[in-house]
N, C-alpha and C positions, 0 to 999 in steps of 0.2 A: 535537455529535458529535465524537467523537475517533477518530484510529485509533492502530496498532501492527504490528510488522511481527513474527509472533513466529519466530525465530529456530531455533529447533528443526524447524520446519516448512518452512523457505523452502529451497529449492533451485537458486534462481536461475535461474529459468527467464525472466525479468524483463516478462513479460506487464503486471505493475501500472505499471512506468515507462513501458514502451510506450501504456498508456490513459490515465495522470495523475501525466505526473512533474512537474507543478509538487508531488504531494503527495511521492514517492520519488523515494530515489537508489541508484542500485548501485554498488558494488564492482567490483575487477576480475572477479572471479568469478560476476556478475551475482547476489551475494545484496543484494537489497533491505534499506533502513531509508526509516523514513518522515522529511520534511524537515520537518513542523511538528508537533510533539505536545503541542500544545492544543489550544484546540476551536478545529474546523476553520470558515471563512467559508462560510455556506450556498451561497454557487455555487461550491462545491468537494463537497459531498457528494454529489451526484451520481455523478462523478468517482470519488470514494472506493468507494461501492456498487458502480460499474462493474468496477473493477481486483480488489475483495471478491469479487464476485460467476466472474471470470475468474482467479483464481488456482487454478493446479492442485493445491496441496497444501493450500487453507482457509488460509494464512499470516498472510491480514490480519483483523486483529480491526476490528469496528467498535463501541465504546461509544458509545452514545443519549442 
């Protein structure tokens, strides 16, 4: 699993740092990137899906 923060979408509402920022970081601005983009260590997908799942604008892609 991989993710992506896509940038056109994010608004920095920063809900994904707040559920799993071992995976994101933000800005002053609170727009998110993600801190590993490789495939992520399976006790982080969880995590990933969680932040995916609570992001208000769909920002985080999740590739499988």
């Amino acid at each position: 699993m991989k993710i992506y923060v896509d940038q056109t979408r994010c608004q920095g509402h920063s809900r994904c740092y707040m559920l799993a920022p071992d995976l994101f970081e933000i800005d002053d601005y609170g727009q998110s990137t993600e801190k590993i983009n490789v495939h992520l260590p399976s006790e982080l997908e969880e995590d990933a899906r969680l932040a995916a799942e609570n992001c208000p604008e769909f920002a985080i892609v999740i590739i499988e």
